[in-house]
C-alpha positions as a Markdown table, in Angstrom:
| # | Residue | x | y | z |
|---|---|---|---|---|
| 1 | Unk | 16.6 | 13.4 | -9.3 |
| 2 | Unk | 13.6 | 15.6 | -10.4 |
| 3 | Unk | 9.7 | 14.9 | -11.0 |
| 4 | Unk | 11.0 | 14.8 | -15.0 |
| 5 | Unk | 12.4 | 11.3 | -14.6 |
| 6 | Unk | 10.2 | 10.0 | -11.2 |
| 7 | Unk | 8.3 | 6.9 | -11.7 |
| 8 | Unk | 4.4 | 7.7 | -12.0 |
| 9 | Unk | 2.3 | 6.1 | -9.4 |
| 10 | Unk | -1.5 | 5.6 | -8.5 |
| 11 | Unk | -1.6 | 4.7 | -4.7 |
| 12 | Unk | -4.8 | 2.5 | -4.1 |
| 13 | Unk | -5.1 | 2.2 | -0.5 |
| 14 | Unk | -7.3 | 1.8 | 2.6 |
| 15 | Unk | -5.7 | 4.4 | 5.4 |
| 16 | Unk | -4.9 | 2.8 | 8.2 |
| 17 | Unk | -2.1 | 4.3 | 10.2 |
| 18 | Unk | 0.7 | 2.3 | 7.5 |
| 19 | Unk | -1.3 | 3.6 | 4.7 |
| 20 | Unk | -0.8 | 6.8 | 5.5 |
| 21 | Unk | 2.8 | 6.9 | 6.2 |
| 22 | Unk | 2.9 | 5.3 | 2.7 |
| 23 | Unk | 1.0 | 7.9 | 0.8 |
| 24 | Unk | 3.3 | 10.9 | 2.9 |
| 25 | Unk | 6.7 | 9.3 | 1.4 |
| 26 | Unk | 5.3 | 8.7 | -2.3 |
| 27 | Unk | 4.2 | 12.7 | -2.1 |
| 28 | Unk | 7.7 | 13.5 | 0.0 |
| 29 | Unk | 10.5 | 12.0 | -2.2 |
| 30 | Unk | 11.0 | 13.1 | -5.5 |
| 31 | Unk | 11.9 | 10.2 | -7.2 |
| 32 | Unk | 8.1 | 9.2 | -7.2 |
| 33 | Unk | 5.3 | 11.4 | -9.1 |
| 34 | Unk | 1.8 | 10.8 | -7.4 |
| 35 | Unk | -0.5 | 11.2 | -9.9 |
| 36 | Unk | -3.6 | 9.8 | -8.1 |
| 37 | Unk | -4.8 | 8.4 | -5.3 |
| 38 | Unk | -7.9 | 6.0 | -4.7 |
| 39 | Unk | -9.7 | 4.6 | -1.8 |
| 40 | Unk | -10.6 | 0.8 | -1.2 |
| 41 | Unk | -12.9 | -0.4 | 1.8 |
| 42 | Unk | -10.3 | -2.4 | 3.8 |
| 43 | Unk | -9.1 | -1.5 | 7.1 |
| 44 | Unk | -12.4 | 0.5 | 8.0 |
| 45 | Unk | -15.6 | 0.8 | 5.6 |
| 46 | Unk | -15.2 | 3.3 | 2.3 |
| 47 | Unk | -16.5 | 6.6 | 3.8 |
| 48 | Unk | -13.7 | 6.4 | 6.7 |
| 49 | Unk | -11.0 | 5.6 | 4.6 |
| 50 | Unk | -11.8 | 7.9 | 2.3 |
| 51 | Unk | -11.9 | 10.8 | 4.5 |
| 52 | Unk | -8.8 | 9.5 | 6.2 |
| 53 | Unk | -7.2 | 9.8 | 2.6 |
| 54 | Unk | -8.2 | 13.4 | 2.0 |
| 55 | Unk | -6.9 | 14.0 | 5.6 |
| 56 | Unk | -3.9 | 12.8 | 4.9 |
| 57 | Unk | -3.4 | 14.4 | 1.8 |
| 58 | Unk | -4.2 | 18.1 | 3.3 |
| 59 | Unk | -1.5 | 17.3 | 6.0 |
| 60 | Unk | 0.8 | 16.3 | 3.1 |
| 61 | Unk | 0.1 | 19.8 | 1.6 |
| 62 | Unk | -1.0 | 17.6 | -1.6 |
| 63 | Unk | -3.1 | 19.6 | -4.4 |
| 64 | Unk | -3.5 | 18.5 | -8.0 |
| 65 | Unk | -3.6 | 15.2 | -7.4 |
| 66 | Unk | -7.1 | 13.0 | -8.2 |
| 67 | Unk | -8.6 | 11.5 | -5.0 |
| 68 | Unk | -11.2 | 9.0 | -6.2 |
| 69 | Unk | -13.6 | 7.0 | -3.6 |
| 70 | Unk | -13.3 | 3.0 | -4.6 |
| 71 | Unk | -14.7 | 0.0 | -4.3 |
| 72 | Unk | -16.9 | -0.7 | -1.1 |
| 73 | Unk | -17.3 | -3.8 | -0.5 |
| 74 | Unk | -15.3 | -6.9 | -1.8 |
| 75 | Unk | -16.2 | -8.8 | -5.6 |
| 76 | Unk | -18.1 | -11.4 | -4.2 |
| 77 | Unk | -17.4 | -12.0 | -0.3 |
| 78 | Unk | -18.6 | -9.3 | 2.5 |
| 79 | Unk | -16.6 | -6.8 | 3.9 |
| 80 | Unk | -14.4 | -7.3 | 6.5 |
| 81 | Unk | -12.6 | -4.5 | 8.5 |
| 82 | Unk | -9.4 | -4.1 | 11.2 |
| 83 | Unk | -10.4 | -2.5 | 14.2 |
| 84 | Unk | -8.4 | -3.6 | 16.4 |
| 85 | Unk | -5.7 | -3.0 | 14.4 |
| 86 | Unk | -6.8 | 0.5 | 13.6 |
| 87 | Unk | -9.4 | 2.2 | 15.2 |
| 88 | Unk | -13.0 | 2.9 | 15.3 |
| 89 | Unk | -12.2 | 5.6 | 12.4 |
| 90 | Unk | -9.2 | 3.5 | 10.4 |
| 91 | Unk | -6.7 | 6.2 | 11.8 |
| 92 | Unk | -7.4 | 6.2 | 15.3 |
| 93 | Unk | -4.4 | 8.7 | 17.4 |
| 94 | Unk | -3.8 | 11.6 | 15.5 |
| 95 | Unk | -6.7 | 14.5 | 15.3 |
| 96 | Unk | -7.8 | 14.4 | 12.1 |
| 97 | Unk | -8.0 | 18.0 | 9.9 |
| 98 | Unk | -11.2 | 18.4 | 8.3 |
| 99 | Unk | -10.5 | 17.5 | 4.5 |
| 100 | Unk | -10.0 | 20.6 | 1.7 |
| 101 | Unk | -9.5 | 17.9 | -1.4 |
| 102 | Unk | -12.9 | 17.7 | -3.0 |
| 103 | Unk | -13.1 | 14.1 | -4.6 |
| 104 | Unk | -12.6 | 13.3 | -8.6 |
| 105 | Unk | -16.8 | 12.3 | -9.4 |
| 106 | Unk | -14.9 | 9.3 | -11.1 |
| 107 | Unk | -15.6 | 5.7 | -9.7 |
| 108 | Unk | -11.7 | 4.8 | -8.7 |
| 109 | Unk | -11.7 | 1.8 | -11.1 |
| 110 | Unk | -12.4 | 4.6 | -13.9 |
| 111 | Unk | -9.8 | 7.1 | -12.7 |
| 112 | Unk | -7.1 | 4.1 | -12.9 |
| 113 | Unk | -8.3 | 3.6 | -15.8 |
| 114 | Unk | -8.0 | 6.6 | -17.8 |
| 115 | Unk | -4.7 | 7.3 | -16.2 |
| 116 | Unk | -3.2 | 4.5 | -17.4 |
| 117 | Unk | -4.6 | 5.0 | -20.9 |
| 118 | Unk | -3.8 | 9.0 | -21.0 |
| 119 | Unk | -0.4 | 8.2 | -20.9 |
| 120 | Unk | 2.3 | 6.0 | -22.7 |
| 121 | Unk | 2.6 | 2.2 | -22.3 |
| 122 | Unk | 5.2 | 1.4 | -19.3 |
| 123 | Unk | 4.5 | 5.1 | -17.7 |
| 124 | Unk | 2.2 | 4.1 | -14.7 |
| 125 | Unk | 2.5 | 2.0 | -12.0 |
| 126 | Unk | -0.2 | 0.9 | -9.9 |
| 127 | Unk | 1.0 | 0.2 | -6.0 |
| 128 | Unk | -2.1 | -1.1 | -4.0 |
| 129 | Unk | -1.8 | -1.2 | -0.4 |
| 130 | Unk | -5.2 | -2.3 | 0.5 |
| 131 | Unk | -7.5 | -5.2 | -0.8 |
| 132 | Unk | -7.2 | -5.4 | -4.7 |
| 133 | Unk | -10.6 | -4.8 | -5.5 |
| 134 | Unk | -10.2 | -1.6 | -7.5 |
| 135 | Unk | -7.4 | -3.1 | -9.6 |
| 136 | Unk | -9.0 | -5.8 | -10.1 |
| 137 | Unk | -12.4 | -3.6 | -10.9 |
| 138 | Unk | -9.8 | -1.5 | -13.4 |
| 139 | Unk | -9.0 | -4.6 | -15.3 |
| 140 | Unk | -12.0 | -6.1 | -16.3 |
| 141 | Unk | -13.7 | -2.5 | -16.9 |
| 142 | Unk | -10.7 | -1.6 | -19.6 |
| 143 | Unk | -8.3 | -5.3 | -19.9 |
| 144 | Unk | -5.8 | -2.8 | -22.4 |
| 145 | Unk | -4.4 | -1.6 | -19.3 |
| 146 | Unk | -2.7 | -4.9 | -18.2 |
| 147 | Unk | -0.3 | -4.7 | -21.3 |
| 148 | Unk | 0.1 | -0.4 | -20.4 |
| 149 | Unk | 0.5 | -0.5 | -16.5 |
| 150 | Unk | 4.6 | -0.7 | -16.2 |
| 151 | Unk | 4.0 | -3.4 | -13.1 |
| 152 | Unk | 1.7 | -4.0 | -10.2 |
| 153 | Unk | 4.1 | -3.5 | -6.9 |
| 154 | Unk | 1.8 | -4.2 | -4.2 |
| 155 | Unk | 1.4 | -4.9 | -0.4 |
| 156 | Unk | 0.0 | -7.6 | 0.5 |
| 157 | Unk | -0.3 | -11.8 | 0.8 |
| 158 | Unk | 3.2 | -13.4 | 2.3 |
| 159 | Unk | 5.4 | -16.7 | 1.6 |
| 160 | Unk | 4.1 | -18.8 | 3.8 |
| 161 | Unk | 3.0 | -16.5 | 6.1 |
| 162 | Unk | 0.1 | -15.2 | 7.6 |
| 163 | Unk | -2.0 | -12.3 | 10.1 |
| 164 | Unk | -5.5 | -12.7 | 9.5 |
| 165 | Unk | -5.7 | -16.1 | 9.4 |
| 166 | Unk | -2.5 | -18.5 | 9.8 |
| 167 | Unk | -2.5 | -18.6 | 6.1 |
| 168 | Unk | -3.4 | -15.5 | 4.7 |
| 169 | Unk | -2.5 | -12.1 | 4.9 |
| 170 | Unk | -5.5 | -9.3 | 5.7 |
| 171 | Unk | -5.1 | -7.3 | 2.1 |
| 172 | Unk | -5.6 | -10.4 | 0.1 |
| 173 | Unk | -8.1 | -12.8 | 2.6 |
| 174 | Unk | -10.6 | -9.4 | 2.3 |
| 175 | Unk | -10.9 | -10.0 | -1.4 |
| 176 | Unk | -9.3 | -13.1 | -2.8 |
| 177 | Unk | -10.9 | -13.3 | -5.8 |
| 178 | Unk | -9.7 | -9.9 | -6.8 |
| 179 | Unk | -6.4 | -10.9 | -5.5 |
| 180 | Unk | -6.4 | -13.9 | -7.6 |
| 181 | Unk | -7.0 | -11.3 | -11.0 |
| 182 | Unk | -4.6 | -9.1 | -10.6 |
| 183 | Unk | -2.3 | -12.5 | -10.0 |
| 184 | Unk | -3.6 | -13.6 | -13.2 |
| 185 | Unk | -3.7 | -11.2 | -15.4 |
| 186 | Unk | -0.4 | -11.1 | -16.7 |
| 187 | Unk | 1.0 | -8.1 | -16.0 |
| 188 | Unk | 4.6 | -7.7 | -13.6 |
| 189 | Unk | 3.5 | -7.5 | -10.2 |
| 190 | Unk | 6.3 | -7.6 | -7.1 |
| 191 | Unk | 4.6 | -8.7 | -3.9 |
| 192 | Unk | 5.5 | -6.8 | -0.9 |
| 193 | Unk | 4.1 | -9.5 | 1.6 |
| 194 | Unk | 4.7 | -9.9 | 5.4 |
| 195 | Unk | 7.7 | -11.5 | 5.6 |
| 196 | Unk | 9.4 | -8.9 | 3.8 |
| 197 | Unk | 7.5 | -5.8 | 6.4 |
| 198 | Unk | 8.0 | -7.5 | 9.7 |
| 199 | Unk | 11.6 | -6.6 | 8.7 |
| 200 | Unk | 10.4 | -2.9 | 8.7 |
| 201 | Unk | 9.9 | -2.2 | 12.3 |
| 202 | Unk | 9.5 | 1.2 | 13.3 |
| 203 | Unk | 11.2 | 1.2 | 16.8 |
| 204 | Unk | 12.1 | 3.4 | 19.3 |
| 205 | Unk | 14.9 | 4.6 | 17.1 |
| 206 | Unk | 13.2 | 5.0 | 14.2 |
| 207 | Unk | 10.2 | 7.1 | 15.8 |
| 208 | Unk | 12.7 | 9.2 | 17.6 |
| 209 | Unk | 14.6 | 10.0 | 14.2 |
| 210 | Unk | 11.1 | 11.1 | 12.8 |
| 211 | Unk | 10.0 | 13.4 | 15.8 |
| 212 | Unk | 13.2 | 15.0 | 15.8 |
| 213 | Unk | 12.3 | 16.3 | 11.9 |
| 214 | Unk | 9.7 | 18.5 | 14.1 |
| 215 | Unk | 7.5 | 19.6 | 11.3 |
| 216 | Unk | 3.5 | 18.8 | 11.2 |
| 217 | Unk | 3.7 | 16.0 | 9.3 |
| 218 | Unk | 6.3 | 14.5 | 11.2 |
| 219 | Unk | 4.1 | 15.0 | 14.3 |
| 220 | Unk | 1.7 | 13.3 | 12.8 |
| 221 | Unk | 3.5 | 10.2 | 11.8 |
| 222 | Unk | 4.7 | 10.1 | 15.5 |
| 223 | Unk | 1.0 | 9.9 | 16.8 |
| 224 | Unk | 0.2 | 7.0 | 13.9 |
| 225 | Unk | 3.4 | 5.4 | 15.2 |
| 226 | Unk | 2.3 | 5.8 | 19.2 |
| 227 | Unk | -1.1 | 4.5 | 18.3 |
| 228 | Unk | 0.0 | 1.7 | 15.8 |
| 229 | Unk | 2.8 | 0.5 | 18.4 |
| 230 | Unk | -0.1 | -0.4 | 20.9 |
| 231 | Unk | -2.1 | -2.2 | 18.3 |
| 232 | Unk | 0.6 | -4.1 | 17.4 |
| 233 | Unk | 1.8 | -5.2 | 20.9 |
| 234 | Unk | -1.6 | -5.7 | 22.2 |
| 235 | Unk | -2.8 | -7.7 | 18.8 |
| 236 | Unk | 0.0 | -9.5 | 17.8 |
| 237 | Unk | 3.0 | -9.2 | 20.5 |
| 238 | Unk | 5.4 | -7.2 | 18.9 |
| 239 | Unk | 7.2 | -5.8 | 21.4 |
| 240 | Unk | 9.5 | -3.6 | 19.6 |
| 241 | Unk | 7.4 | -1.4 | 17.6 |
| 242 | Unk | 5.0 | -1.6 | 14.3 |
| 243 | Unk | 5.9 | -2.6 | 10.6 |
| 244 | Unk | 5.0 | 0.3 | 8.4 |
| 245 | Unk | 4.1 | -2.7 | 5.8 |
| 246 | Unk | 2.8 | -0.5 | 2.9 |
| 247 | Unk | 5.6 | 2.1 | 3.0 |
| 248 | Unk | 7.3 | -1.1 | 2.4 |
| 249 | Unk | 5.9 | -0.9 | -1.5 |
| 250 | Unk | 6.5 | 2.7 | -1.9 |
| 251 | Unk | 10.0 | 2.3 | -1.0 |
| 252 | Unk | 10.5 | -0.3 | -3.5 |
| 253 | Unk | 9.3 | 1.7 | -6.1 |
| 254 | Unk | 11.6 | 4.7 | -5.4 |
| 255 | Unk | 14.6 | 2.1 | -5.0 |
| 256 | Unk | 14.4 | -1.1 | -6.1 |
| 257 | Unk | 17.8 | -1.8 | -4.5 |
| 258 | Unk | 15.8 | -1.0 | -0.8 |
| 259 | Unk | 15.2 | -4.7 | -1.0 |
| 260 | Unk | 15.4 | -8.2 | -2.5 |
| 261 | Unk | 13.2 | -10.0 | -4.9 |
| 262 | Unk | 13.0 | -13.2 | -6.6 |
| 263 | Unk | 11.1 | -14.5 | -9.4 |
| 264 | Unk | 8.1 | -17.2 | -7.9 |
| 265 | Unk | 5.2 | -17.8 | -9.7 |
| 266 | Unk | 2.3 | -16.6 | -7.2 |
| 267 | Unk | -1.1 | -17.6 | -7.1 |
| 268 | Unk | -3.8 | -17.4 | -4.4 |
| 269 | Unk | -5.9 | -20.2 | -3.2 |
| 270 | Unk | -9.9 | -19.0 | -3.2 |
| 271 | Unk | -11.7 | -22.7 | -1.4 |
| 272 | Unk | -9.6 | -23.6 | 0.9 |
| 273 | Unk | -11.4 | -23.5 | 4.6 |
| 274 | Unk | -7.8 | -22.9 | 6.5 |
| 275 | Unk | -5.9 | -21.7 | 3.3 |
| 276 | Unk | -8.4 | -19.2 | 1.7 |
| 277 | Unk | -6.6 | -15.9 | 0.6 |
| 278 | Unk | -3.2 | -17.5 | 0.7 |
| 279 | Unk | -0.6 | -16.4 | -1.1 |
| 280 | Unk | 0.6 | -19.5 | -3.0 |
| 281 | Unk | 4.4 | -19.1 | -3.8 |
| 282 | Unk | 6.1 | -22.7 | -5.8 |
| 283 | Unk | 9.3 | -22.9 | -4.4 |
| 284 | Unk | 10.1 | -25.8 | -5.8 |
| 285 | Unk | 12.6 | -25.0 | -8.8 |
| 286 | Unk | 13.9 | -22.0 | -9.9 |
| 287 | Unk | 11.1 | -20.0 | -11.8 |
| 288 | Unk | 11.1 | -19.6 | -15.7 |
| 289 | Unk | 12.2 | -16.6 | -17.7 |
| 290 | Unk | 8.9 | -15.7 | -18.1 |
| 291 | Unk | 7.5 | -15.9 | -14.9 |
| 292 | Unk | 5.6 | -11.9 | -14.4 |
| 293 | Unk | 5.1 | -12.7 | -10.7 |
| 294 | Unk | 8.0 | -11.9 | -8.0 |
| 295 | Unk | 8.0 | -11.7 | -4.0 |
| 296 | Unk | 10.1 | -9.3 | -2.1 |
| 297 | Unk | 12.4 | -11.0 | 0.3 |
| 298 | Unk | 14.9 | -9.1 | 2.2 |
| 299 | Unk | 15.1 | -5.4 | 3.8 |
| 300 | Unk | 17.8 | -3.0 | 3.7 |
| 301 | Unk | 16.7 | -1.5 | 6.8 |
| 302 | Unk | 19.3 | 1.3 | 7.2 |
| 303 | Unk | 18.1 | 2.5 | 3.4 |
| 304 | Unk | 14.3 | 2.0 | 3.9 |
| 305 | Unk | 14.6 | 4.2 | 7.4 |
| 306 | Unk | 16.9 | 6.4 | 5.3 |
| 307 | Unk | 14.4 | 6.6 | 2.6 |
| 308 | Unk | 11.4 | 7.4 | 4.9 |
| 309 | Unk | 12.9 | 9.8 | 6.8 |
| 310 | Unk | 14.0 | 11.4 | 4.2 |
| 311 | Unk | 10.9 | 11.5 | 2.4 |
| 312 | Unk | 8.9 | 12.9 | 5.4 |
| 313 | Unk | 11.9 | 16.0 | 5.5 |
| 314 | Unk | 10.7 | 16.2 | 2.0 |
| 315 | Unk | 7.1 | 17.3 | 2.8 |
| 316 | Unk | 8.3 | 20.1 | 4.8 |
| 317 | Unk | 5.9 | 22.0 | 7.0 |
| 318 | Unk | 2.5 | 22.5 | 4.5 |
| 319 | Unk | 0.0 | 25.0 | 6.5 |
């Protein structure tokens, strides 16, 4: 497999220790071409997570590649950010290099934008791993790009589960209304919620297999992992070890056959006072042929581990 046939991808995301690991496979395997990367206010506010992004991208030896600053601060509700999930600075652990990227002067939304439309119909994907306010921003700024973008594959929301709230899933509660566009809009989307990540524990094991690589990057996961592990056990009671959740949406877009899906419609509930930001899945019969909307349901672990391990060998050791 070479970058001639990979799947072209814009990573939207918030980094956050899982957001990271995410945007270190899509630049580490080849079957994925990274063809820009924007920042959403999620996990911590805008100016964190974008530095964290850069960061991340220098580690990754990334050049090329667009970095564009998003969206900070939901469509219509305040901002709302995961400390205790990920530090004062979003990627709280590892020592951060100072950033070399220099940002695209482009608004994400734009950038998205004028990807999409600079190249063929079906030749982008969008894979959001943060709140969906840029994608949402993208699609009401140019609404050609619904019909262009070959499918939204994102992280977030859940099938009847929730870690926010008991309902609702962080990524979508921080901005359901622009969860509840890029639901509606019409394009595919597959939704990589939490009942599909909490099968993608990083244990022991798993961390052990990544040290053992022994390169920088694979350091550096390593000190996300240590970090995340103790936010998750001290948050949530996961004893095992973290779920990378937004690798999870990578994965699937380097191999589809990393997991399950099945065709649901999806939509998410924006009044309820328990329910808002749910991800509402009907369950009830099976969904009709032209349903756009599908949820991820089952893990291959072996393959996903497989996948990311592989991916972070990929990166070799960038000075």
């Amino acid at each position: 497999m070479t970058r001639v046939t990979a799947r072209k991808i814009i990573l939207d995301c918030d980094p956050g220790h899982d957001d990271a690991i995410a945007l270190l496979v899509a630049h580490g395997d080849p079957r994925v071409d990274l063809v820009a990367v924007t920042t959403v206010a999620g996990n911590q506010t805008i100016d964190k997570i974008t530095r964290n992004a850069l960061a991340v991208g220098r580690i990754a030896g990334i050049t090329g590649v667009p970095f564009a600053r998003g969206a900070e601060r939901p469509l219509v509700r305040s901002p709302r950010i995961a400390p205790d999930i990920h530090g004062d600075s979003g990627l709280d652990g590892p020592v951060l290099p100072e950033p070399v990227i220099e940002l695209d002067p482009r608004p994400a939304a734009q950038l998205i934008v004028d990807t999409v439309m600079a190249h063929p119909a079906g030749a982008i994907t969008l894979v959001p791993t943060g709140p969906l306010t840029n994608i949402a921003l993208a699609a009401r700024l140019e609404p050609r790009i619904v019909d262009r973008v070959r499918e939204v594959v994102l992280m977030g929301g859940g099938v009847g589960v929730g870690n926010t709230t008991a309902a609702a899933e962080f990524n979508i509660v921080v901005d359901p209304e622009a969860a509840h566009v890029v639901f509606d809009a019409g394009w595919a989307v597959t939704m990589v919620g939490l009942d599909l990540t909490h099968q993608a524990i990083a244990d022991d094991a798993v961390a052990e297999r990544i040290t053992a690589i022994g390169t920088a990057p694979a350091r550096f996961v390593g000190e996300l992992l240590d970090f995340f592990r103790g936010s998750y056990r001290h948050v949530f009671g996961f004893p095992d070890g973290p779920p990378v959740h937004d690798a999870c949406a990578v994965a699937f877009v380097i191999d589809p056959d990393v997991m399950t899906t099945r065709a649901v419609p999806i939509t998410v509930e924006l009044h309820g006072e328990h329910t808002a930001g749910m991800t509402v899945a009907d369950l009830r019969r099976p969904a009709l042929e032209e349903c756009r909307t599908r949820a991820a349901v089952t893990l291959d672990r072996d393959r996903f581990w497989d996948l990311v391990v592989g991916a972070v060998k990929g990166l070799g050791d960038p000075s």
